[in-house]
LUMRODO-190778 format. One record per residue (C-alpha): residue in one letter; x, y, z; residue number from 1. Coordinates in pm, 1 decimal, padded with zeros to 6 digits, always signed. Layout:
N
+------+----------+----------+----------+-----+
! rest !       px !       py !       pz !  nr !
+------+----------+----------+----------+-----+
!    A !        X !        Y !        Z ! NUM !
...
+------+----------+----------+----------+-----+
This chain:
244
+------+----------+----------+----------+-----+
! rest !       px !       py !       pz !  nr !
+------+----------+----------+----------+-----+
!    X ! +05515.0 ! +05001.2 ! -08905.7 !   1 !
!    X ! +05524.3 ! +04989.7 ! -08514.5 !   2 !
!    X ! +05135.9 ! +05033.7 ! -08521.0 !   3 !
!    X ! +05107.5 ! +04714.9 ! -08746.6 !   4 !
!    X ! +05352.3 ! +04562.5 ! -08537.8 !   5 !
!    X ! +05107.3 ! +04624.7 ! -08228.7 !   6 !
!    X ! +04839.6 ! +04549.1 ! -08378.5 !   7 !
!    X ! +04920.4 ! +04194.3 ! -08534.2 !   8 !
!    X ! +05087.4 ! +04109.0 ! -08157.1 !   9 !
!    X ! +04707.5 ! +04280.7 ! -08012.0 !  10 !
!    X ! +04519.6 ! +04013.0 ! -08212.8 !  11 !
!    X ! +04740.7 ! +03729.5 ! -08184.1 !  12 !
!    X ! +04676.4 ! +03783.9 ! -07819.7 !  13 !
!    X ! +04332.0 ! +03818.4 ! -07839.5 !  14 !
!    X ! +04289.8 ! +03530.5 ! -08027.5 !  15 !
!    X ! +04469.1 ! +03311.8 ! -07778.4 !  16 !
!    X ! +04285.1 ! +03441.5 ! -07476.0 !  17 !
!    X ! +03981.5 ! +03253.2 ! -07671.8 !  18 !
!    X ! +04115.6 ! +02963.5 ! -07743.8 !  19 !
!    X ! +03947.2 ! +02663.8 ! -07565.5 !  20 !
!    X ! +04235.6 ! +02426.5 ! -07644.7 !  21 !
!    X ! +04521.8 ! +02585.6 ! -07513.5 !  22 !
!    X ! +04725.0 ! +02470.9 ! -07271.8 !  23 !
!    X ! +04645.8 ! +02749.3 ! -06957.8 !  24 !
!    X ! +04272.6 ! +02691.3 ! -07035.6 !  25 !
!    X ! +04281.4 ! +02313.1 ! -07049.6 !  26 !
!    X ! +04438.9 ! +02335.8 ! -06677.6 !  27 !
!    X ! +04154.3 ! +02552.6 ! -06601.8 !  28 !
!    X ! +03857.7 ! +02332.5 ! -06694.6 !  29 !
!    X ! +04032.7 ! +01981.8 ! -06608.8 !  30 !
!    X ! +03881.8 ! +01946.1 ! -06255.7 !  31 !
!    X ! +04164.8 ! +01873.8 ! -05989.6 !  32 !
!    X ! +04095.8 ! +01529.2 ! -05809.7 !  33 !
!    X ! +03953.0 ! +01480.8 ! -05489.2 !  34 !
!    X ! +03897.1 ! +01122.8 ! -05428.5 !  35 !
!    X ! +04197.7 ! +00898.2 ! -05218.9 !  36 !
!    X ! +04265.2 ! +00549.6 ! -05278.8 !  37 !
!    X ! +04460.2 ! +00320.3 ! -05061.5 !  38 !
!    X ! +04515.1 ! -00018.1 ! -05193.3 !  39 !
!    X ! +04317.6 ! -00197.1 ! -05442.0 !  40 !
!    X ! +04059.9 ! -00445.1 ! -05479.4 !  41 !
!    X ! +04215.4 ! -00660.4 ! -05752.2 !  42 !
!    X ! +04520.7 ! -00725.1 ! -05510.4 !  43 !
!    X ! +04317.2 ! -00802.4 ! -05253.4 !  44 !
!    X ! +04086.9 ! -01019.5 ! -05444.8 !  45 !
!    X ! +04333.6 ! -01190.9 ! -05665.6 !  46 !
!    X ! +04672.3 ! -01178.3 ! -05470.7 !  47 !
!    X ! +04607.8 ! -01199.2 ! -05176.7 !  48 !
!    X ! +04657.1 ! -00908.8 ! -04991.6 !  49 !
!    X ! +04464.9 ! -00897.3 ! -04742.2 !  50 !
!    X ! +04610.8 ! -00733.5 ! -04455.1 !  51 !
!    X ! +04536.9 ! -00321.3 ! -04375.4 !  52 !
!    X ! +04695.2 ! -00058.0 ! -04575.8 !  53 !
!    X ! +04538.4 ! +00198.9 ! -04367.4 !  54 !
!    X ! +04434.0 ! +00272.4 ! -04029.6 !  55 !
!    X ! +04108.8 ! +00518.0 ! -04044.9 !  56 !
!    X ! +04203.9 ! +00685.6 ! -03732.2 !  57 !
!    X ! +04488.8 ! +00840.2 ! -03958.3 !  58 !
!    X ! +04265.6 ! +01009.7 ! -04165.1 !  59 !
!    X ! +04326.8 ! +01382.7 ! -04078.2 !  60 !
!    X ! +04041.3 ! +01551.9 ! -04176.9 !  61 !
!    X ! +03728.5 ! +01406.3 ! -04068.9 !  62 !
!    X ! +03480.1 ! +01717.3 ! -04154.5 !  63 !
!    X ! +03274.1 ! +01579.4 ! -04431.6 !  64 !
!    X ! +03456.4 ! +01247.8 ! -04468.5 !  65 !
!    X ! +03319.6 ! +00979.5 ! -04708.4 !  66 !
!    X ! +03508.9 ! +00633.9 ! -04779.6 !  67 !
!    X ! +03425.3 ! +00255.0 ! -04803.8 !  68 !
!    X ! +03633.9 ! -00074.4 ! -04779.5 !  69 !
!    X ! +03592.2 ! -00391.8 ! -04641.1 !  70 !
!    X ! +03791.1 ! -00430.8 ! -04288.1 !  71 !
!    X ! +04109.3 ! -00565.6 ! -04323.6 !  72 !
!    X ! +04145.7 ! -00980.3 ! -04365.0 !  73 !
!    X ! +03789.2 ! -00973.4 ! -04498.1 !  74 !
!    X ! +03652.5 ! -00944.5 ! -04156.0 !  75 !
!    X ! +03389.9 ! -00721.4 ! -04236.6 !  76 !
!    X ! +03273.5 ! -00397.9 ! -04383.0 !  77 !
!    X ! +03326.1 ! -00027.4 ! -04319.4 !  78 !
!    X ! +03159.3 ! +00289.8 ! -04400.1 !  79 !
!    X ! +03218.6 ! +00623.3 ! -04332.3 !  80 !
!    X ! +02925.4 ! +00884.7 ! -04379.9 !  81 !
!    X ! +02999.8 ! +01248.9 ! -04315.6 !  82 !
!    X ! +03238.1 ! +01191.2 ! -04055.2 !  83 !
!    X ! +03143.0 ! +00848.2 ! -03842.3 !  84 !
!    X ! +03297.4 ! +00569.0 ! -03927.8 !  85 !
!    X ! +03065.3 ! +00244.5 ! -03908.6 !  86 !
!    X ! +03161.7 ! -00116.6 ! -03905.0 !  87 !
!    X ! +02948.4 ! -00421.3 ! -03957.2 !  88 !
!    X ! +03071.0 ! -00759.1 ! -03871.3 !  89 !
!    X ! +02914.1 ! -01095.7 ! -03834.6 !  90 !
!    X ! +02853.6 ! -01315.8 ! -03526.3 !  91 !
!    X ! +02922.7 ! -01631.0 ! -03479.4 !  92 !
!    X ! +02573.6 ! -01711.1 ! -03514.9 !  93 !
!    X ! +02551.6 ! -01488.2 ! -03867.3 !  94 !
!    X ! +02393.7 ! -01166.9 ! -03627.6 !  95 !
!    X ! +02493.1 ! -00874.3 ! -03819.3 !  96 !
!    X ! +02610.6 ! -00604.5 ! -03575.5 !  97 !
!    X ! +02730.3 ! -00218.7 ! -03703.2 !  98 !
!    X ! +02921.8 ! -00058.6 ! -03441.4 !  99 !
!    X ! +03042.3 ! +00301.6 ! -03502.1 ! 100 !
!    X ! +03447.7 ! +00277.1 ! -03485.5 ! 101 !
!    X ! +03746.4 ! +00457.9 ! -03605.8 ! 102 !
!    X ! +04033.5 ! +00167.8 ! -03460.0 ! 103 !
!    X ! +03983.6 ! -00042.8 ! -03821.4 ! 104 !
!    X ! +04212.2 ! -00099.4 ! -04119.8 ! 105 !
!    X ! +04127.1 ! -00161.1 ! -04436.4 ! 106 !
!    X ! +04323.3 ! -00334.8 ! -04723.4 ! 107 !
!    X ! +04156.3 ! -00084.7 ! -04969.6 ! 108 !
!    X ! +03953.3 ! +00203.2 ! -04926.6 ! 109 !
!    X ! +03848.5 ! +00509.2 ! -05148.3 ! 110 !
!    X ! +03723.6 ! +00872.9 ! -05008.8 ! 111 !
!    X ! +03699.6 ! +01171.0 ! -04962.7 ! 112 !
!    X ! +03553.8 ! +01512.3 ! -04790.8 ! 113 !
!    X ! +03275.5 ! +01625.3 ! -04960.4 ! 114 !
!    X ! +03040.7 ! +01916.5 ! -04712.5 ! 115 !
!    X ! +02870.9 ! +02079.4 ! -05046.4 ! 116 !
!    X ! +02569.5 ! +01931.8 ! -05255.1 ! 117 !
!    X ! +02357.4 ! +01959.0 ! -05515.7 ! 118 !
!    X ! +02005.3 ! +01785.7 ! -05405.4 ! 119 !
!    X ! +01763.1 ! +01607.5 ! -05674.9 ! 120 !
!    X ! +01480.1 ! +01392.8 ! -05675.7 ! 121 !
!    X ! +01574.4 ! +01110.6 ! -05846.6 ! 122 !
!    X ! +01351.9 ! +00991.6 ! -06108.1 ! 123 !
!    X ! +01118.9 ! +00766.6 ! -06060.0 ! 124 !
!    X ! +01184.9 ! +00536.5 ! -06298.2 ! 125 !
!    X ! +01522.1 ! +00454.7 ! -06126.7 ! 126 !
!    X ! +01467.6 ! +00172.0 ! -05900.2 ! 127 !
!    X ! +01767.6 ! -00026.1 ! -05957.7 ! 128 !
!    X ! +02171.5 ! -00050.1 ! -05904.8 ! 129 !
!    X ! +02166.7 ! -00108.6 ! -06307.6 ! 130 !
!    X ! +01987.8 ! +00203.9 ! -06351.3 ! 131 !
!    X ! +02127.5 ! +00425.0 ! -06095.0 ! 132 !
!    X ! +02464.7 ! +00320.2 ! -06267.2 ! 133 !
!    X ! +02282.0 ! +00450.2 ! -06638.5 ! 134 !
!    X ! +02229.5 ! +00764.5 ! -06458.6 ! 135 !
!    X ! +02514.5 ! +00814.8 ! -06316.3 ! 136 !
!    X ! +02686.9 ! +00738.3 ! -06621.3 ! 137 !
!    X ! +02516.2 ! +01063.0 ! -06814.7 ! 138 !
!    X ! +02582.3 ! +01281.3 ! -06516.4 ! 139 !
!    X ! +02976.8 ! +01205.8 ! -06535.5 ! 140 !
!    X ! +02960.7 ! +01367.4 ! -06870.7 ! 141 !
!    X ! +02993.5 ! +01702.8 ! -06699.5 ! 142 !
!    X ! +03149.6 ! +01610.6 ! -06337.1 ! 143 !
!    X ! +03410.7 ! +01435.6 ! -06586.8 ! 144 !
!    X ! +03615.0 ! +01288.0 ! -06279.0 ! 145 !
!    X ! +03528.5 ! +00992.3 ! -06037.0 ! 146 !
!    X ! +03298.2 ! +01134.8 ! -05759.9 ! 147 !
!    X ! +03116.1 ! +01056.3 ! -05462.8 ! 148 !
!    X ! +02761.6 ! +01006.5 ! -05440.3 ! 149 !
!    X ! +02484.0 ! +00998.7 ! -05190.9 ! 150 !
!    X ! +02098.6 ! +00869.7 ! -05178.5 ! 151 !
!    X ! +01830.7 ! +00881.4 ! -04946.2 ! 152 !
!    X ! +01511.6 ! +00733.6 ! -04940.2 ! 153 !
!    X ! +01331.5 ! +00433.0 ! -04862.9 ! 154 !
!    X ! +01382.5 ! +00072.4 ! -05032.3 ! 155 !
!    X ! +01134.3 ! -00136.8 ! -05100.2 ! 156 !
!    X ! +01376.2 ! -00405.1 ! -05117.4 ! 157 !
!    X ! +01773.4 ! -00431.5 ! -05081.1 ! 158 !
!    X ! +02003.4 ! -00669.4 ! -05082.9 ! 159 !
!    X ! +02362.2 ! -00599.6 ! -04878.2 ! 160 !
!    X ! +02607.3 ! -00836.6 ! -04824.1 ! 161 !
!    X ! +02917.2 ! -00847.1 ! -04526.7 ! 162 !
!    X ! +03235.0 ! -01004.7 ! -04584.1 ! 163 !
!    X ! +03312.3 ! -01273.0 ! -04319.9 ! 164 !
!    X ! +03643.8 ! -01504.0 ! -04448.2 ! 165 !
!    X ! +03753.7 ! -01760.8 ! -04191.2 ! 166 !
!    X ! +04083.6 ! -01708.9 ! -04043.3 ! 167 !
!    X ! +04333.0 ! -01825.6 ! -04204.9 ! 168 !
!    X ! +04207.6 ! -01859.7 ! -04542.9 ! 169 !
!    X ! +04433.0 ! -01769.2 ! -04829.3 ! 170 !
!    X ! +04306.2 ! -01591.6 ! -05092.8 ! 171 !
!    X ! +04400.8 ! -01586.0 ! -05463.2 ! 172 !
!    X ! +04066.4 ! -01511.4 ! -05658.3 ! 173 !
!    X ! +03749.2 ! -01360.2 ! -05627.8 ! 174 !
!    X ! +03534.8 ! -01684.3 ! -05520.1 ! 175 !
!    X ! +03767.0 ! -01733.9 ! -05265.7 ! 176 !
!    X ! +03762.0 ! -01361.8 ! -05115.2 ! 177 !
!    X ! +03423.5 ! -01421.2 ! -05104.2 ! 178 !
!    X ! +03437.7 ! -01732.9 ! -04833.0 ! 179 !
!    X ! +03175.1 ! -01705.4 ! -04570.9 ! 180 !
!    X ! +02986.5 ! -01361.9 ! -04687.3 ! 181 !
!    X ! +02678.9 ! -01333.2 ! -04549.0 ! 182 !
!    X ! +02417.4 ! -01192.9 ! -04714.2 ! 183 !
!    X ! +02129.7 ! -00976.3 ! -04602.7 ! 184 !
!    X ! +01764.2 ! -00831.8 ! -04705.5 ! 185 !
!    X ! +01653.6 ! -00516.6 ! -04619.8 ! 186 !
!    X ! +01256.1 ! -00448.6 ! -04681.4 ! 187 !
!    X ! +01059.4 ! -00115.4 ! -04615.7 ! 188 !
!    X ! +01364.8 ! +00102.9 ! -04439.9 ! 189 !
!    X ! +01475.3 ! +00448.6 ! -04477.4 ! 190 !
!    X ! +01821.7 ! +00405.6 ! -04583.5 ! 191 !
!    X ! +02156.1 ! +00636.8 ! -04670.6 ! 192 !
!    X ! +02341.1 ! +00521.0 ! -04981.3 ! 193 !
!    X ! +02728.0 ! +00633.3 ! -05020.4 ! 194 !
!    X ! +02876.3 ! +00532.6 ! -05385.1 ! 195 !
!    X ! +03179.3 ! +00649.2 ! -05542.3 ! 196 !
!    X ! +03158.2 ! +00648.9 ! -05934.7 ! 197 !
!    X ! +03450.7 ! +00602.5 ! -06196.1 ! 198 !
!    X ! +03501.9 ! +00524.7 ! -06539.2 ! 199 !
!    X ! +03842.4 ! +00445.7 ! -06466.3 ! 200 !
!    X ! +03892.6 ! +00253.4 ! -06150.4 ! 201 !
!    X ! +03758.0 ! -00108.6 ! -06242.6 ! 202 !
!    X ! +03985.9 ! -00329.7 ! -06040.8 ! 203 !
!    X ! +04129.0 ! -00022.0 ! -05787.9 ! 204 !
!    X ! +03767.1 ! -00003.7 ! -05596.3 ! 205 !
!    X ! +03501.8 ! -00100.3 ! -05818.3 ! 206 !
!    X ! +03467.4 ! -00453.1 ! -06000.9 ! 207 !
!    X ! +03554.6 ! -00505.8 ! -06323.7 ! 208 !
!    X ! +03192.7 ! -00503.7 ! -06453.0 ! 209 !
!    X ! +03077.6 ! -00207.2 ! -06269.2 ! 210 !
!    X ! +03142.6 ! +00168.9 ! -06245.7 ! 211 !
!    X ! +02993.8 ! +00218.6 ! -05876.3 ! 212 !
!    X ! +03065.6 ! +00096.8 ! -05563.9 ! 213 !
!    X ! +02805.7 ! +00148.3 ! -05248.5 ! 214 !
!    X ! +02778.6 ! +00085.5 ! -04911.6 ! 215 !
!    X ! +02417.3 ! +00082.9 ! -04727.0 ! 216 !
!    X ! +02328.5 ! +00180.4 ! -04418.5 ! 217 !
!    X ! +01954.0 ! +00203.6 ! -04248.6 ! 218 !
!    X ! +01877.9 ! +00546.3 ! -04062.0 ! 219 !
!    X ! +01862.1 ! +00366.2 ! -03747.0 ! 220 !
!    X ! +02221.0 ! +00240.7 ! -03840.3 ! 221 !
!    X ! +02132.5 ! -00104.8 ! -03717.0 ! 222 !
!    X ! +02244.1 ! -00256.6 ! -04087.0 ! 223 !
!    X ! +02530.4 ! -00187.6 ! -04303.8 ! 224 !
!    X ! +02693.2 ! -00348.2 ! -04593.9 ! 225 !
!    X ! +02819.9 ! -00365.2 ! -04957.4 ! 226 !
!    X ! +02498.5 ! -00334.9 ! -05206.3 ! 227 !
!    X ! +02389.3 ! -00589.2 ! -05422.1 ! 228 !
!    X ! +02047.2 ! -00537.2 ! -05551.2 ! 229 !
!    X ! +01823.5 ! -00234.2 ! -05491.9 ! 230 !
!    X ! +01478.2 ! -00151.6 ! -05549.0 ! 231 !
!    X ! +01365.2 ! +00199.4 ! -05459.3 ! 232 !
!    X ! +01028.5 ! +00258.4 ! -05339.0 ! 233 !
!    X ! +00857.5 ! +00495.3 ! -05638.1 ! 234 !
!    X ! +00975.4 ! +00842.6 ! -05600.9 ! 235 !
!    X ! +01134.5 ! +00837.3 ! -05242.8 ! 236 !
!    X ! +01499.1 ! +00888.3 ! -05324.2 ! 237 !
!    X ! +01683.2 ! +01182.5 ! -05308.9 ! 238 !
!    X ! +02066.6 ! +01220.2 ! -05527.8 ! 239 !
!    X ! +02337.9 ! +01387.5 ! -05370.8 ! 240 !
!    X ! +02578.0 ! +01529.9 ! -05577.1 ! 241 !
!    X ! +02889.5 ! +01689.2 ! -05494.5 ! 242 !
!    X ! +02843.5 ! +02073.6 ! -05576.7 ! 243 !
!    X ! +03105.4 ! +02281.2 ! -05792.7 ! 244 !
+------+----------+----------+----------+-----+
């Protein structure tokens, strides 16, 4: 009787060790997050909110660090691409200047630290933000958590813009956030591409239409901004993705 007793409690255990539903495994395969938010767009699109809810020089660890945001009072843009923190303004006379600067706030901002990736070529027939988002899209299947992304190559055309509201302007929907942007066209340059990617953050740092949101900045790091529209040249880009 003992032996049975054994036995029965031997193959209940065994049986539980292989189940894929229960609760110690789920824990196990659910991957932890990694990416920060601060703020979020919809407040600072619809209410309002414009002033910083964080200063980037606050931002401990700096060893890999990836985030974007527009600069606090929709003064501008900011980047930050493994580690250097980049922010493009406009002139008075709509010059676009990038100046590499950790003394910014943002009103929102996503990131994280990312030092590990998994290199591809991207495929060829992905030219655009429409279906670099398709792509992404089947690749979250198995990253199943929002993620950073990065891309390199060279654009045949992109469009970026830089936020630029007058001072002083209230703000209490989306047109109206978007007061003064200037927009800008980028032909035949090498470029670096951060994105962040979530199925779950429309409203928090992407739009409400999208899944992505991407800075871009030329290798010479003369141009930076939110991206528009892209258009790959054939076969130049490279996808980073963050490695397990």
């Amino acid at each position: 009787m003992t032996q049975k007793i054994a036995l029965c409690g031997f193959i209940i255990t065994l049986l539980n060790s292989c189940n894929p539903f229960d609760k110690k495994d789920k824990k196990s395969i659910e991957l932890q997050p990694t990416i920060q938010v601060v703020g979020a767009m919809q407040n600072v699109m619809r209410k309002g909110e414009l002033a910083g809810t964080i200063n980037l020089d606050t931002v401990k660890h700096k060893n890999g660090l990836y985030g974007l945001g527009p600069v606090e009072y929709l003064a501008g843009e900011l980047l930050v691409i493994d580690g250097k923190s980049y922010v493009a303004r406009v002139k008075p006379d709509s010059t676009l200047i990038v100046q590499e600067n950790y003394q910014v706030k943002a009103p929102f901002f996503v990131y994280t630290n990312q030092v590990e990736w998994t290199i591809e070529d991207l495929p060829s027939s992905i030219k655009t933000i429409k279906k670099l988002e398709q792509y992404l899209n089947e690749k979250a299947l198995y990253i199943k958590q929002p993620f950073v992304f990065k891309l390199k190559g060279v654009v045949d055309s992109a469009k970026i813009h830089v936020q630029n509201l007058p001072k002083g302007i209230k703000v209490n929907s989306p047109k109206e956030a978007h007061q003064g942007q200037v927009n800008y066209w980028i032909k035949n340059r090498e470029v670096e591409i951060v994105g962040f990617f979530s199925t779950k953050h429309k409203g928090i740092f992407t739009h409400h239409d999208s899944n992505v949101h991407m800075h871009l900045i030329t290798t010479d790091r003369m141009k930076m901004g939110h991206l528009d529209e892209l258009f790959f040249r054939k076969g130049s880009a490279k996808l980073y993705l963050p490695k397990k």
